[in-house]
C-alpha positions as CSV (number, residue, x, y, z in Angstrom):
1,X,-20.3,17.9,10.1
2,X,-17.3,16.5,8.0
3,X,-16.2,18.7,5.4
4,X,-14.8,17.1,2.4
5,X,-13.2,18.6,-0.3
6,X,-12.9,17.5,-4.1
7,X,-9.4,16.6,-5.6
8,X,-8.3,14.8,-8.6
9,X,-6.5,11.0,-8.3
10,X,-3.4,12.5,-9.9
11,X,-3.4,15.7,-7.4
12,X,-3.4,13.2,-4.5
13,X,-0.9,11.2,-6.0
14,X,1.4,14.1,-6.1
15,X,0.9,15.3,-2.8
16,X,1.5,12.1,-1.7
17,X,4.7,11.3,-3.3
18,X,6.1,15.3,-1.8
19,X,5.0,14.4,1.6
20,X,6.8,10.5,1.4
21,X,10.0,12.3,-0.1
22,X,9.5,15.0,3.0
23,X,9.7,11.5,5.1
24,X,12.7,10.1,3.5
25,X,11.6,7.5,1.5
26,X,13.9,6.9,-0.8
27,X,13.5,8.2,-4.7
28,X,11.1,5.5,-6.8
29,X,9.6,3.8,-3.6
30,X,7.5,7.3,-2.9
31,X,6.1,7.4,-6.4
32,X,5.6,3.4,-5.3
33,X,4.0,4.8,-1.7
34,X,2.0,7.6,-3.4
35,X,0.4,5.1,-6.1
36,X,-0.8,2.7,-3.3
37,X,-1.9,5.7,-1.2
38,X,-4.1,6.7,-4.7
39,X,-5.1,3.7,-5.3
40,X,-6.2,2.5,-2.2
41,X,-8.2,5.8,-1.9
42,X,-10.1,5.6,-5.4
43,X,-11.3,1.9,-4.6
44,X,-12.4,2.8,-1.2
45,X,-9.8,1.5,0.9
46,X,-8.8,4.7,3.1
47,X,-5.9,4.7,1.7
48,X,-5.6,8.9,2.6
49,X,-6.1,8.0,6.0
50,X,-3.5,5.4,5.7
51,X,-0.6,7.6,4.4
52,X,-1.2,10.2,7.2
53,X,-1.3,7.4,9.9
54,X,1.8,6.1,9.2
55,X,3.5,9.5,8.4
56,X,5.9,8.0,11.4
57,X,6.6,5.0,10.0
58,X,7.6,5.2,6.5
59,X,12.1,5.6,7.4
60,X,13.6,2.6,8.3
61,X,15.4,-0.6,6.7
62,X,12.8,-4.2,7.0
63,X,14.9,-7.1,8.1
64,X,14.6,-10.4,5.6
65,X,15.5,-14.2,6.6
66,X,14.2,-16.9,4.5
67,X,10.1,-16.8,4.6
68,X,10.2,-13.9,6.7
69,X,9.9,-10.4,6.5
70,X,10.2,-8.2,10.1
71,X,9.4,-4.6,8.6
72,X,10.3,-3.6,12.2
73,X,7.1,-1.4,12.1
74,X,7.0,0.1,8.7
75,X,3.9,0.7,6.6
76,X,2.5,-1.5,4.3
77,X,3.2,1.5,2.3
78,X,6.7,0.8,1.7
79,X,7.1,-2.5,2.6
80,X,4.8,-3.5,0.5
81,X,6.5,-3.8,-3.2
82,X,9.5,-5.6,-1.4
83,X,6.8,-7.8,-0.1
84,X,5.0,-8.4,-3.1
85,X,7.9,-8.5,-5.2
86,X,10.0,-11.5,-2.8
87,X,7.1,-13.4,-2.8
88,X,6.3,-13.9,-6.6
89,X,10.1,-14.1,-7.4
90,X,11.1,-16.8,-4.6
91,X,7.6,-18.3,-5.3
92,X,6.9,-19.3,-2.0
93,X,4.4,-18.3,1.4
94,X,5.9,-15.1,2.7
95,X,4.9,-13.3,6.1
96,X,5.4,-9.9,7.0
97,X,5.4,-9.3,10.7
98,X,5.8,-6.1,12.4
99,X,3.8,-4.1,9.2
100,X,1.7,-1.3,9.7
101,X,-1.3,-0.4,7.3
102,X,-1.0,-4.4,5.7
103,X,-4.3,-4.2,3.5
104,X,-2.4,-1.6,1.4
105,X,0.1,-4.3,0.1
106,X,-3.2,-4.8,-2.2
107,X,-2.0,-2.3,-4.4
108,X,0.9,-3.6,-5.0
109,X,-0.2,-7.2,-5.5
110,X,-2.8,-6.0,-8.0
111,X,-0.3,-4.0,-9.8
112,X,1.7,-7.7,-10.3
113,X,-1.1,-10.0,-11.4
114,X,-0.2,-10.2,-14.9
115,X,-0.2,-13.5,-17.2
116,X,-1.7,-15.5,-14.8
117,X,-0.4,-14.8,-11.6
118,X,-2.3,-14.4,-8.6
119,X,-2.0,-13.5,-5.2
120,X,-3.7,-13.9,-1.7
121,X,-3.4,-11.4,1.2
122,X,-4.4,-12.5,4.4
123,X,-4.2,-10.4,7.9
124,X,-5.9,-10.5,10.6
125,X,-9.7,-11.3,10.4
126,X,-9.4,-10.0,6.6
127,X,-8.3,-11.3,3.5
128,X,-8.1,-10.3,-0.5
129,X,-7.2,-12.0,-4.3
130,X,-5.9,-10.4,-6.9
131,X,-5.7,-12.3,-9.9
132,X,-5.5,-10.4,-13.5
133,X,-9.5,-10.8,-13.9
134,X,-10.6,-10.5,-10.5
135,X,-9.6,-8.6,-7.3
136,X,-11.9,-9.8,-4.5
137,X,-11.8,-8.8,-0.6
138,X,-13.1,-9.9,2.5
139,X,-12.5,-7.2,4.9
140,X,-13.0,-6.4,8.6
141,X,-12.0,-3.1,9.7
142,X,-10.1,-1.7,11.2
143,X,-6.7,-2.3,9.6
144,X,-4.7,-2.8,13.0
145,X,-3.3,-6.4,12.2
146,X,0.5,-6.2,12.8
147,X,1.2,-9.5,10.4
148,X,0.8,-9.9,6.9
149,X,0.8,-13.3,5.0
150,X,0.9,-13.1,1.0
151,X,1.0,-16.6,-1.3
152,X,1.3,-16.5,-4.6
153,X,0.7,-18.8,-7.2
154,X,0.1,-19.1,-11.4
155,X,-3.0,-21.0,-13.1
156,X,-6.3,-20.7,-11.7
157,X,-6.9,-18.7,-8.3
158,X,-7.8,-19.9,-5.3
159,X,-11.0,-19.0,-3.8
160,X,-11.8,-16.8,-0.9
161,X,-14.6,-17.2,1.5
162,X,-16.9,-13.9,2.5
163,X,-16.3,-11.7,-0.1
164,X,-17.5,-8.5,1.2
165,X,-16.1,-5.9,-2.0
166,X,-15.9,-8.2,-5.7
167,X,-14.1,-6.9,-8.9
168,X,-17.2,-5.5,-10.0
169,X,-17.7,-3.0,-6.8
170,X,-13.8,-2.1,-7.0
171,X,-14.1,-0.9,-10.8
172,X,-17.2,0.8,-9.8
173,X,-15.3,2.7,-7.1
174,X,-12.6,3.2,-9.4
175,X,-14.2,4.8,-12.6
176,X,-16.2,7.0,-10.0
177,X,-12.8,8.5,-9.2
178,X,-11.8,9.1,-12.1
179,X,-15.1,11.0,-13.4
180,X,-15.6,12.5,-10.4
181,X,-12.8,13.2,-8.0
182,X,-11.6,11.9,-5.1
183,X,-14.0,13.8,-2.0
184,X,-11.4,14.0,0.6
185,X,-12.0,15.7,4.6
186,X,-10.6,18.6,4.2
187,X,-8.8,18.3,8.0
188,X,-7.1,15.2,6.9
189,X,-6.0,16.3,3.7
190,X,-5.1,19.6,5.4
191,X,-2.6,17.4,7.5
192,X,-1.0,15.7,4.4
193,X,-0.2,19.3,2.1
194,X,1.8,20.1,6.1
195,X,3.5,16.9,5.4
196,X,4.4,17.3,1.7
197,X,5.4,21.3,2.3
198,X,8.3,20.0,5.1
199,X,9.8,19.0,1.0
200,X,12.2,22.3,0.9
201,X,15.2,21.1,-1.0
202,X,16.0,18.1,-3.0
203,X,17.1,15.3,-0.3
204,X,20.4,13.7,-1.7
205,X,20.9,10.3,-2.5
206,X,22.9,9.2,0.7
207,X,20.2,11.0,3.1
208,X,17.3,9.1,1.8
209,X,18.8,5.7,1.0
210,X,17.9,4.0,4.2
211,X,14.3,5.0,3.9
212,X,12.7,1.5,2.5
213,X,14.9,1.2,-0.3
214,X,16.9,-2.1,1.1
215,X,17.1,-4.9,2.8
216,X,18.9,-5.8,5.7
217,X,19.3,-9.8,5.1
218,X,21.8,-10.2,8.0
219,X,19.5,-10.5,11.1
């Protein structure tokens, strides 16, 4: 029998940010991390699971050359707002290869879709909009793909065959979480309050700035 136990979206959002700062991740990309991990959670999306997956793959400097991202094994989880954020300011098809966790780039891309930008996410056998009035995913599990591709665009969304979760399922999820907690197993969670204890002392500027923070564009 899995045992679960009840904790708010902000409480896991906390512990998430202590145990990406235990992991290096440099200061304003683990709030960044810990919002996706939360967010990913409260719409379904495993995004607990996620964060304590990759708690090995969250240090390290992604590699950029023209369309290309290598996050040389990183999660999605702090690749992800470079990601997002190079393909809506160069405008252009951008893939992501070597990424861990990719479907929690969502997030991120959700977070962006303001004033009529969009976005689509495709990797793997799985692939999601998010446009300011709609978020829409067709998803296969599980989330092993190793290559993400995200296109962005302004005007009027593309469309996405094989929805299997629409906008209105997603805000359903969401206000759920917020009324009535986030019902975590209690051996996973367990794994990530480990994690975010290792947070002793405050790391210093120069020991966590190669944790995600830049980009090496010299490959």
């Amino acid at each position: 029998m899995t045992v679960t136990i009840r904790t708010s979206m902000s409480e896991l959002e906390g512990m998430a940010q202590k145990a990406l700062e235990a992991a290096g991740v440099a200061s304003g990309l683990d709030r960044d991390g810990a919002f996706a991990a939360a967010w990913c959670e409260a719409h379904g999306l495993g995004g607990l699971a996620i964060l304590v997956r990759d708690l090995d793959a969250l240090s390290g400097v992604p590699t950029h050359s023209e369309k290309r991202i290598n996050a040389g094994g990183l999660s999605a989880l702090v690749v992800g707002p470079l990601a997002i954020d190079l393909a809506m300011v160069m405008d252009l098809e951008l893939r992501v290869e070597n990424i861990r966790s990719p479907s929690a780039a969502l997030a991120y891309a959700v977070r962006r879709a303001r004033n009529d930008r969009w976005f689509r996410l495709v990797w793997g056998d799985s692939e999601a909009l998010a446009a300011e009035a709609q978020t829409m995913i067709s998803l296969t599990n599980p989330d092993v793909a190793t290559e993400l591709t995200i296109s962005c665009g302004k005007g009027a969304p593309p469309i996405i065959s094989d929805v299997t979760i629409n906008s209105v399922e997603l805000e359903r999820r969401r206000m759920r979480a917020l009324k009535e907690g986030l019902f975590l197993v209690r051996e996973t969670r367990e794994t990530l309050l480990e994690a975010a204890k290792r947070v002793l002392v405050p790391a210093s500027e120069s020991s966590r700035s190669g944790a995600g923070a830049e980009v090496d564009d010299n490959e």
